[in-house]
N, C-alpha and C positions, 0 to 999 in steps of 0.2 A: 327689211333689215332690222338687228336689235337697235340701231340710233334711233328709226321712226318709232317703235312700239309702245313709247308711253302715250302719242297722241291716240293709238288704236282706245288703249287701256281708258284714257279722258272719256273719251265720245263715251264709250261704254256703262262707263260710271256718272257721268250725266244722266243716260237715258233710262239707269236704273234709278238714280236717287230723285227722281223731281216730285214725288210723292211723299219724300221720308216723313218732313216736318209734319205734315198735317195727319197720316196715318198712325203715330209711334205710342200717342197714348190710349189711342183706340184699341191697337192690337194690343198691347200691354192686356185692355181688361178681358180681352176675347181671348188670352190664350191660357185660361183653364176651361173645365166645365165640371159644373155641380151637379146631380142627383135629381135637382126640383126644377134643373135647366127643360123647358120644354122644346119638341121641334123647333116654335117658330123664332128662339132665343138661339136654338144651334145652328140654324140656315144662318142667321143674322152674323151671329161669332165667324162662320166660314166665309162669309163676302164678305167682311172685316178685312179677316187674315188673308185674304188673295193677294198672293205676288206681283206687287205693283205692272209689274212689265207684261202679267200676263202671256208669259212664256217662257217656259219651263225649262226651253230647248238654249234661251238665252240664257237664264241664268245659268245654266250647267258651261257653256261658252267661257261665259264670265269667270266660275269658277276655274277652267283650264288656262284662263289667260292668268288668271293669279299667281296661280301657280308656276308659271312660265315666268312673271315677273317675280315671283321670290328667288327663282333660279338667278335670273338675270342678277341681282341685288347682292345675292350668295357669291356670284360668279366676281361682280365687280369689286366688291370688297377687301375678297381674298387677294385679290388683281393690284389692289393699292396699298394693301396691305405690305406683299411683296415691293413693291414697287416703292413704297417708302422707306425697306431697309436699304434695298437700292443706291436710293438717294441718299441717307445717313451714308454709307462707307466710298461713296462720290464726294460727298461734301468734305471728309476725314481727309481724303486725297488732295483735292483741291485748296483747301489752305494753305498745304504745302509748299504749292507753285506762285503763288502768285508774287512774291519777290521776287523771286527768280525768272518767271516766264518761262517756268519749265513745259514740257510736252508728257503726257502719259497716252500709254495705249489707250483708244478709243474701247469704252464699256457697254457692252452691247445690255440695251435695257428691255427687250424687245421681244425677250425668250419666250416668254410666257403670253404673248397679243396672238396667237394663234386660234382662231376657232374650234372649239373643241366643243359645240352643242349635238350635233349630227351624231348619233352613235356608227360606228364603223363594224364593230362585228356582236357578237352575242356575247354575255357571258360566260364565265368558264365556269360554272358553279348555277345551280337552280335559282331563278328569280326570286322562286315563291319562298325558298330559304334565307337570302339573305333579308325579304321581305319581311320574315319574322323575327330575324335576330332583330335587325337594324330597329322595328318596332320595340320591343322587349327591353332591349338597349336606349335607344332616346326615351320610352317612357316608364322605364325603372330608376331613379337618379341616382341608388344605390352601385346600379351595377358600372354608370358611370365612374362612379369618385374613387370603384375597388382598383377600377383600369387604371383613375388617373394617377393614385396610390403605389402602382404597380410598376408605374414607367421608368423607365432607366433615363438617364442622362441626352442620351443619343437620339433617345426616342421621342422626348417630349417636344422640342418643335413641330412636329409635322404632328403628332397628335393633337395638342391645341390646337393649329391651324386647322384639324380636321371637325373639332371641336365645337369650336366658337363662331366658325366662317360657311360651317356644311348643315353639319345637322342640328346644330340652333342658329341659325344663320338668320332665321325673322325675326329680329327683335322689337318689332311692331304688334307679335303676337303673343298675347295674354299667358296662351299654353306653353308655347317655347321659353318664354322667360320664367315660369314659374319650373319647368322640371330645369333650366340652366343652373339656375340660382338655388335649386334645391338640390343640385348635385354638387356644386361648390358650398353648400352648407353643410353635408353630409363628409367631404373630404377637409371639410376647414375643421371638423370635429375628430377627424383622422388625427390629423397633425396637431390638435391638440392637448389628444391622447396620448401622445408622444411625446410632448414638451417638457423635458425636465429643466431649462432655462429660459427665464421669457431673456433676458437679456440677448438671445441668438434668434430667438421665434422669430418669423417671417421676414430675416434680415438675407436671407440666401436664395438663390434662384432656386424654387422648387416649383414643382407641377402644377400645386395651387397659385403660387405666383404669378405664375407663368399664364396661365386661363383668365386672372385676373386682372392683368394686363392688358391681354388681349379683350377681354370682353371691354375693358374702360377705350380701346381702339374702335369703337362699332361708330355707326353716326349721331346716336343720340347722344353717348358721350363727348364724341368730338366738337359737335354744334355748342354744348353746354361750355366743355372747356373754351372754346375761339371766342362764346360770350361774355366768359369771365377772365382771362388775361388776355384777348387782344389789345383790348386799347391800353392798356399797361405797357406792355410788353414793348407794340409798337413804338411809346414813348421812348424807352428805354434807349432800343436800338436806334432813333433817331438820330441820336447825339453821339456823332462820329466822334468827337472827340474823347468820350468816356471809355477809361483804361483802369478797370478794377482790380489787376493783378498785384497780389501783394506776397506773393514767393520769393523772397529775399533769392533764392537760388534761380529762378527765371525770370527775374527783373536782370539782376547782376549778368547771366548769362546770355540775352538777348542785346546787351551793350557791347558784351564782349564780340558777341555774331556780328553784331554790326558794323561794330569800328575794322572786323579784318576781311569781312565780306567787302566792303565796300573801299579799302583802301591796298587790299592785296597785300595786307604786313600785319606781323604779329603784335594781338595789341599789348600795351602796355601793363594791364591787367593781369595780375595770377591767373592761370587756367583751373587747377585744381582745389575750387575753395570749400572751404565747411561749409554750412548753410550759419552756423554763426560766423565765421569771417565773412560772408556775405552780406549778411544783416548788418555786419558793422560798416562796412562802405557808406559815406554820408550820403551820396545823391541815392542811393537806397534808400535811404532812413528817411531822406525827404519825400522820395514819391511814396513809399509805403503810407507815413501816415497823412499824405489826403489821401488818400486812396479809401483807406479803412472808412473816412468818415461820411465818403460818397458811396461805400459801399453799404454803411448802415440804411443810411438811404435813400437807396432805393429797394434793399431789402423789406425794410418796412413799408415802402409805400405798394409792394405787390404783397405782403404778407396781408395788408388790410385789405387790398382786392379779392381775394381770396374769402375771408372772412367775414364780410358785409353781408355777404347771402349762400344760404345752405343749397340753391338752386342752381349751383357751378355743378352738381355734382348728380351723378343718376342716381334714381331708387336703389338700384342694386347693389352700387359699392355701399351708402348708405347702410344700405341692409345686411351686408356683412359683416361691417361694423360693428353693428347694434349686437348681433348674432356674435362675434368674437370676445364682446367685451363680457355676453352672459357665458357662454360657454369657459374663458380663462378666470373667470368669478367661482364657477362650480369647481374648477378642476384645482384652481392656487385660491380658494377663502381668502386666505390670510396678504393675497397679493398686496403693495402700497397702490393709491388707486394712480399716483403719478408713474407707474408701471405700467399698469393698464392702460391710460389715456398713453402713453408711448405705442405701443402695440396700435391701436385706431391711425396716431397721426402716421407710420410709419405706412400702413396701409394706403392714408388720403396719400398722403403729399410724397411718398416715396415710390408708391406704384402708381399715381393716377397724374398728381398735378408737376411733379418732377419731370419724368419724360419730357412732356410737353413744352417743359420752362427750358428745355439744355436745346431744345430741336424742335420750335415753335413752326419752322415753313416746313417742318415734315409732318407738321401734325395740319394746318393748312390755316395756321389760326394767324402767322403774318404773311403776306405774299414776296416779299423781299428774303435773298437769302442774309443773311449775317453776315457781317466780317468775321474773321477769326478773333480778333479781338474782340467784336459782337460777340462771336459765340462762349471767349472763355469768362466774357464777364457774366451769361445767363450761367454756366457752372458753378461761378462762386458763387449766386445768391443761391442757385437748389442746395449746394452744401450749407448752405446758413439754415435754409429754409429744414434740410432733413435733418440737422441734428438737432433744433429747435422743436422739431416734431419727436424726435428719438429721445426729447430730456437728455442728452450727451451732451458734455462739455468738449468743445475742444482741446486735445494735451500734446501729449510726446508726436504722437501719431503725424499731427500737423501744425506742428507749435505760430508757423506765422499766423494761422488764424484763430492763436487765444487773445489777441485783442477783441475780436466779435463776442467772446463769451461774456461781456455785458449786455450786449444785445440778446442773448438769449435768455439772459436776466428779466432784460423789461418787459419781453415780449410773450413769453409763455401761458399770462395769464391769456391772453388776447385769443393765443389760438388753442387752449383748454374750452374756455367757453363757448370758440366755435363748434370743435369737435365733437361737445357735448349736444350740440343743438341741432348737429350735422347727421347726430345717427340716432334723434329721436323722433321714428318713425314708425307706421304702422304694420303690420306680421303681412306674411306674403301673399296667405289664402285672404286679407281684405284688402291688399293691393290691387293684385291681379284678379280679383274673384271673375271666373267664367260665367258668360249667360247661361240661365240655369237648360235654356232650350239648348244651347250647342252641346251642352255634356248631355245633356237625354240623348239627343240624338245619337253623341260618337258625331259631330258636323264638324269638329276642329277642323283644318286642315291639316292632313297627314301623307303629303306627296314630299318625300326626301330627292331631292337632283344632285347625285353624286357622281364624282369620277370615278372609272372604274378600277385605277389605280388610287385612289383614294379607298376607294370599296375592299380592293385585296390588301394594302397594307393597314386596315381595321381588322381586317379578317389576321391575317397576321398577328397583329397584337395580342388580340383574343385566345388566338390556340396559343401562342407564345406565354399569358399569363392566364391561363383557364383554370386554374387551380387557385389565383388570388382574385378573380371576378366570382366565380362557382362555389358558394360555401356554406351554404344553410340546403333546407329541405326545399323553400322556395324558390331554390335554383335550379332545379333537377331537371325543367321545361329547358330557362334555354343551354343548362351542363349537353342536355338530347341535343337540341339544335345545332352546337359547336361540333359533336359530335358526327351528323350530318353533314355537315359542311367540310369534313376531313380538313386535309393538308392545303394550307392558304398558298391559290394559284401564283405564279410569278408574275413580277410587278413587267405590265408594257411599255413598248417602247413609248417617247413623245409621241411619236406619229401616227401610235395604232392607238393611244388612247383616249377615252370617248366618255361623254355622259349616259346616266340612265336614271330612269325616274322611278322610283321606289314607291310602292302605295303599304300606309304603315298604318291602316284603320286596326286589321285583323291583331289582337295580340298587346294593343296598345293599352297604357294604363289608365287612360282617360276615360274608360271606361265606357263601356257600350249604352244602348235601352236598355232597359227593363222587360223581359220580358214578363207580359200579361197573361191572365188566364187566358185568350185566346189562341196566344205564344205557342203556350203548353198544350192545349186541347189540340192542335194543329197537327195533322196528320200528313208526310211530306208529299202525297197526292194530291193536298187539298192547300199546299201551301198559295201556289200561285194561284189557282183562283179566289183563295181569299185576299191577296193581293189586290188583284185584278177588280173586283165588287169596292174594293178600298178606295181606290183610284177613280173608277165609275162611280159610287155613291158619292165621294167628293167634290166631282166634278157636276150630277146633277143637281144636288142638296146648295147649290152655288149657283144655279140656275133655274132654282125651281119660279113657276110662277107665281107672284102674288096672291094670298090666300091667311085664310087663317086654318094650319095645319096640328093646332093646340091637342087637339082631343083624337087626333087621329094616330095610330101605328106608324111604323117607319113604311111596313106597306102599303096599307093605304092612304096614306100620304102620296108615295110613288105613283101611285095608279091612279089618283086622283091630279095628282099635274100633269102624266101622260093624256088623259084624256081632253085634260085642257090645249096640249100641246098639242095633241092632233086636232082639236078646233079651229084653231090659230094656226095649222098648218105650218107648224115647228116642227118636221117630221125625224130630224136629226137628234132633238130632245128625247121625243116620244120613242127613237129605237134603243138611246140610252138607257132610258126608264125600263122600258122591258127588260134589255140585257139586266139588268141592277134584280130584278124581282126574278128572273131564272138565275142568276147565280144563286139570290138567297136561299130558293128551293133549291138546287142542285148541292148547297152546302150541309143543307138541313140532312138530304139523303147520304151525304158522307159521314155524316156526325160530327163535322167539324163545327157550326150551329147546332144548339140547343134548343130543345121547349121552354130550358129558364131562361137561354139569351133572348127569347122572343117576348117571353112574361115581361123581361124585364126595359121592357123597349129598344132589344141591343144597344145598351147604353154602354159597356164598355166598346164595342167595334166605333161608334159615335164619338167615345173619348177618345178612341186611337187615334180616328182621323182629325178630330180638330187639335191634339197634339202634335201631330202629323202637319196640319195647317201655319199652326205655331212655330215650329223647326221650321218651314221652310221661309216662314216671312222672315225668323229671326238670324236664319244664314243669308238672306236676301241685304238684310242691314248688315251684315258683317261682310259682307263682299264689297257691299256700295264706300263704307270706312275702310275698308284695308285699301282697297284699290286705289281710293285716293291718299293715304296716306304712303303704300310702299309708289307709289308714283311720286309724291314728291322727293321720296327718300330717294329713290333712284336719280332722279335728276341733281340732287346735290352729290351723288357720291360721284357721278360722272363728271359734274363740274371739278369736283377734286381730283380727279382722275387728266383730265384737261392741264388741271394748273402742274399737277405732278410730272405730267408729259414735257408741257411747257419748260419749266424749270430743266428736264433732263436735256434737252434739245439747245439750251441756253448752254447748259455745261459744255455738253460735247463742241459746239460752238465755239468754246472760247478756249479750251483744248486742242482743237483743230487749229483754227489762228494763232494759237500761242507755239504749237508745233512746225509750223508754217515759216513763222517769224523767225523761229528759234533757233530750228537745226534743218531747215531746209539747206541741201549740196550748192554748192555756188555754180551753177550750172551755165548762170549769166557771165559771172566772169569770166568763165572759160572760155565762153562764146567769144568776149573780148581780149582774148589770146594774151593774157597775161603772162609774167612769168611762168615756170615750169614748177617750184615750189609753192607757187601761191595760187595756182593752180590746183592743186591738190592739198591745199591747208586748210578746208574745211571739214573733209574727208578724214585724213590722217593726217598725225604729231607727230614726232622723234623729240624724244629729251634724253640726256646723256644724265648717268646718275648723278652727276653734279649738281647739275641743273635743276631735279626736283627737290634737292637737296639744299639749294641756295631759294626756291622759293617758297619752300616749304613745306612743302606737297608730302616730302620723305621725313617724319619725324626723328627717327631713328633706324639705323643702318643697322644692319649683319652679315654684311655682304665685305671680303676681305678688303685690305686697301689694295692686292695687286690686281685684284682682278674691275675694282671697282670703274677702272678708266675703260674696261672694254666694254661695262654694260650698257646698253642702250631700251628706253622703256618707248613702245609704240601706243600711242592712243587712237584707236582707229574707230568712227564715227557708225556700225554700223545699222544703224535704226533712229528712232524721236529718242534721245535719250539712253542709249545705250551704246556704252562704249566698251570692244573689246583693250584689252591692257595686256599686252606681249613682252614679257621681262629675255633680251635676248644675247650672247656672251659670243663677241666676234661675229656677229651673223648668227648666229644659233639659238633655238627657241628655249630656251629652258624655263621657262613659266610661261602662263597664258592665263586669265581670268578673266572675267565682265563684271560692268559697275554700271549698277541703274540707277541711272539721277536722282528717280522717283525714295532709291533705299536711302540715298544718300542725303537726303532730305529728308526723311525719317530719322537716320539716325541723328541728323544735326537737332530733328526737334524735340529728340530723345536724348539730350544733351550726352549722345556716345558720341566724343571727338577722337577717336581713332577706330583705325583697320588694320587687326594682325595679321599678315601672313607669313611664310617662311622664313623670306630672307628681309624683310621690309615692314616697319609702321607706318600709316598712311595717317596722314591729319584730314580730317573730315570736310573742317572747315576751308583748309589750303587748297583742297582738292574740289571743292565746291567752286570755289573763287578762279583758281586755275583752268576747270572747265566753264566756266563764262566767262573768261578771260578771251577763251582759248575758240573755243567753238560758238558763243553766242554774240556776244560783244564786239568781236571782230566782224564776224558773218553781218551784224546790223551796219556796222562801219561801212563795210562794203556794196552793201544793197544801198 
């Protein structure tokens, strides 16, 4: 199963790495060869570079298992990714209830835990096609940033997700981070060719945003982030009693909930106030200002967590940074540079360390969920924190908080100077620089694990903006390609869709060998057995016996360990040796070999293969590091995936028993042959118009006074939370509506205290009160 396959992936990478340390500076010097190198220098260089494991067949395993775990890693990410919005508009919900003990419908989080690695059917479209686009496409960064450019509104979620989580989904790997960050530099230079205000630049959700966010969601970011505000953060929310809310209008209006929530009468308080008559309320005025002054802080005390160290933060955002502040240099000269540095911090603290700071258990960095008044006090310090990054002052917009605009006075130096230090880093090609063996070769890995409804709606997008991807002369290859591909198939159902594994060598911009004069001399008759002598000459030239082979030909060299080998009755050597000396004649009669390759001691076929030697020792250490590094990555994202589970399982829990509690039918009493009204008082209500009228419930009437004495209004129970409301005239139905606790709770936190309908104003708050009066409170009384 996928839970066991990191131990496979261990054992594996053990058995490859136990030689790294002592072989790496060896091969290092053996993996060129010079001109004056003789035989017994190139036998040497080749038992150098032998792949530790000594089998060929394993490291090729190894590389399938990699790639099976970068799937895996792809797979689980996007999985928590999801699953983390999940959880934010669960937790939105849940605040809600917890004064009340209200009940919501059970949220099924679950949708998406289906196994989808098995491919179910084939493609609807040629492999080999979407094999070249999808190369073409991840390693051109261009053709990325034109799509991302291109995206509509609607479109941009699921392309990022397709983005950031699919086809750069290893962010362990050199390659993929360098064409990611090189297609978000390219589209950052888009939108800045556009900017005629920096005062709006990067302040709105757009497609660079959006990638950008997500890419600071991956696990090197989030490890970074949990290092640098957990144990803040955690402080923070420690201290239950800490209430930072200083909204003169939900301070005041929270008193107001409270005194007629809990007392079932209207308070004494004005309902309708300014946010200046609010403010002027004294016990306002008094919580406001301690508030302010615990909210400086602790503002400040995560603004310097923050700023202590530039290593909260990945290379990448870093290097956007660095990258937006030369590219808005070029484009605005004359920019103030306190503009500039606005645009960086807006970038750090608005897209990277903000999220984190409002919704810390959804990023995994506290394990504890927040209270709500947890959660609105991490709000206020991100607002402190982003306008202090945005150089804005507080004003009209949200005047309770221009008392902090001293604090944004003192503190700006503090985090200018981080900023500056934050995004002084090194360029990409010497960040990431590739071993120079895996780009000769083309060894990256280049196996893409896609859904295949992921697959069709790329394909989608492509023909849908093929005209803003396709636009120079160097587009013509994949304008063909899209071309081929016609009309993008229709997206499958859940149940019929499936993975598949993409091989993206051919077409890729990582660029192939080189080919050699041998390359070229090569005649496609002659291809494979020159191969074949490659492979054979590697294999004996690695075995040859001790000798000194200084002054001798490659052939007689050969023929001189064959005959040794048949001495020593090595008879398996000695049929190699022959096979190796008939290929070379058999090459020579093709023309594929030369009378110069032979003058020349076939020194280039010699260079091939200890090249050849090179690559494969130097993808042997790059298997034995990735393996162990995406193995550890995987086991943290599962452990996050654990706690994420955990936390959802805890909600539904307390959902379910607050449901239970709540609005469970009195089923018992009935058993206990109660009255006949009280009997069915859990169920259903009658209140006569008067009646909601004297407790509140009916703000205001429209309904005439003669008819008013026959209405009767039915509240009937029928679900967690959901009550039909039948307005009826002598027995007669003339209205009927439903009221979900859940809205009504919304709108109370939405400070909407009423409901218009036809003939009737409902008061939100009466109506909240009335049904816990009515159906919850009673129901507890009675259990």
């Amino acid at each position: 199963g996928e839970a066991e396959r990191p131990r496979v992936f261990s054992a594996q990478a053990k058995q490859m790495s136990s030689n790294e340390d002592r072989h790496s500076a060896s091969r290092a010097a053996a993996a060129s060869l010079s001109d004056d190198d003789s035989l017994n220098n190139i036998i040497e260089k080749l038992s150098v570079l032998t792949v530790s494991t000594g089998n060929e067949a394993a490291l090729q395993r190894a590389k399938e298992e990699l790639i099976e775990l970068k799937r895996l890693i792809a797979h689980e990410v996007r999985r928590n990714f999801r699953l983390e919005n999940q959880v934010k508009d669960l937790d939105s919900k849940i605040h809600l209830l917890i004064r009340n003990r209200l009940a919501v419908q059970d949220i099924s989080l679950n949708a998406d835990e289906r196994d989808r690695t098995a491919p179910s059917a084939a493609l609807q479209r040629p492999r080999s096609l979407y094999q070249r686009v999808l190369s073409q496409l991840q390693g051109r960064p261009v053709l990325v940033a034109r799509l991302a450019k291109a995206m509509q509104a609607q479109e941009i979620p699921r392309f990022v997700e397709i983005t950031v989580f699919t086809m750069f989904s290893d962010q362990y790997s050199s390659r993929e981070e360098h064409l990611l960050l090189s297609s978000l530099e390219i589209l950052l230079q888009m939108e800045v060719d556009q900017c005629t205000d920096l005062g709006t630049f990067l302040r709105g959700n757009t497609c660079f945003t959006s990638l950008v966010q997500a890419y600071t969601r991956r696990g090197t970011g989030l490890q970074k982030m949990k290092d640098t505000l957990g144990p803040t953060l955690e402080e923070i929310l420690s201290d239950r009693s800490l209430n930072l809310e200083i909204n003169p209008n939900k301070v005041y209006q929270t008193m107001l909930n409270d005194i007629e929530t809990e007392t079932g009468e209207e308070s004494p308080l004005p309902r309708n106030v300014t946010p200046e008559e609010a403010a002027e309320n004294q016990d306002v005025q008094r919580i406001i200002r301690e508030r302010i002054e615990k909210l400086r802080d602790v503002a400040a005390k995560l603004l310097f967590c923050i700023a202590k160290s530039t290593d909260g933060v990945p290379y990448g955002i870093r290097y956007l940074g660095k990258k937006l502040v030369e590219k808005i240099m070029v484009r605005f000269p004359d920019a103030p540079k306190i503009k500039v540095d606005s645009l960086v911090g807006a970038l750090i603290i608005l897209r990277y360390y903000n999220p984190a700071i409002c919704t810390p258990d959804a990023h995994n960095i506290i394990q504890q969920k927040p209270s709500p008044t947890g959660r609105r006090n991490l709000i206020l310090i991100a607002k402190v924190l982003q306008n202090l990054s945005n150089n804005v002052k507080f004003g009209e917009k949200e005047k309770f908080m221009i008392a902090l605009n001293s604090f944004l006075e003192d503190h700006r130096s503090t985090l200018t100077e981080y900023l500056e230090r934050l995004i002084d880093v090194e360029e990409l090609s010497v960040h990431l620089s590739a071993d120079k063996y895996l780009a000769l070769a083309g060894l990256q890995d280049s196996t893409l694990s896609i859904g295949a409804n992921d697959l069709y709606y790329l394909h989608t997008l492509l023909h849908k903006h093929r005209e803003s991807v396709c636009k120079t002369e160097a587009d013509e290859d994949f304008a063909q390609l899209l071309n081929d591909l016609a009309d993008p198939p229709e997206q499958l159902s859940r149940a019929d869709d499936f993975y598949v594994n993409l091989d993206l060598v051919e077409g890729s911009s990582a660029g192939g060998r080189k080919s050699s004069d041998i390359d070229d001399a090569m005649a496609d008759d002659g291809e494979s057995e020159l191969e074949e002598l490659e492979e054979v000459l590697s294999d004996i030239l690695r075995q040859m016996p001790d000798g000194n082979y200084a002054d001798l030909s490659l052939v007689a060299a050969i023929d001189l360990a064959k005959r040794r080998a048949v001495a020593e009755e090595n008879y398996a050597f000695a049929e190699r040796a022959k096979a190796a000396t008939e290929l070379i004649a058999s090459l020579h009669r093709r023309g594929v070999l030369t009378e110069m390759d032979e003058e020349q001691g076939y020194r280039q076929l010699l260079r091939k293969i200890v090249e050849r030697a090179a690559q494969a020792a130097a993808l042997e250490r790059h298997v034995e590091r990735h393996i162990h590094t995406l193995e550890n990555a995987l086991l943290q994202i599962r452990d996050h995936h654990a706690y994420l589970t955990t936390k959802v399982t805890a909600y539904q829990e307390y959902l379910r028993n607050v449901k239970k509690q709540s609005f469970e039918t009195r089923d018992k009493k009935k058993k206990k042959k109660e009255k006949k009204a009280d009997k069915k008082g859990s169920d259903e209500r009658k209140f006569s118009h008067s009646q909601l009228l004297e407790l509140g419930v009916i703000s205001e009437s429209r309904v005439s006074p003669q008819v008013k004495k026959s209405v009767q209004f039915r509240f009937i129970h029928r679900e967690a939370g959901v009550f039909d409301v039948v307005a009826s005239f002598k027995g007669i139905k003339v209205v009927k509506m439903q009221v979900d606790f859940e809205d009504l709770l919304e709108k109370q936190h939405n400070n909407t205290l009423y409901i218009e309908t036809e003939y009737v104003t409902l008061s939100v708050n009466m109506l909240v009160h009335m049904l816990n009066q009515y159906f919850i409170i009673d129901m507890q009384q009675a259990d």
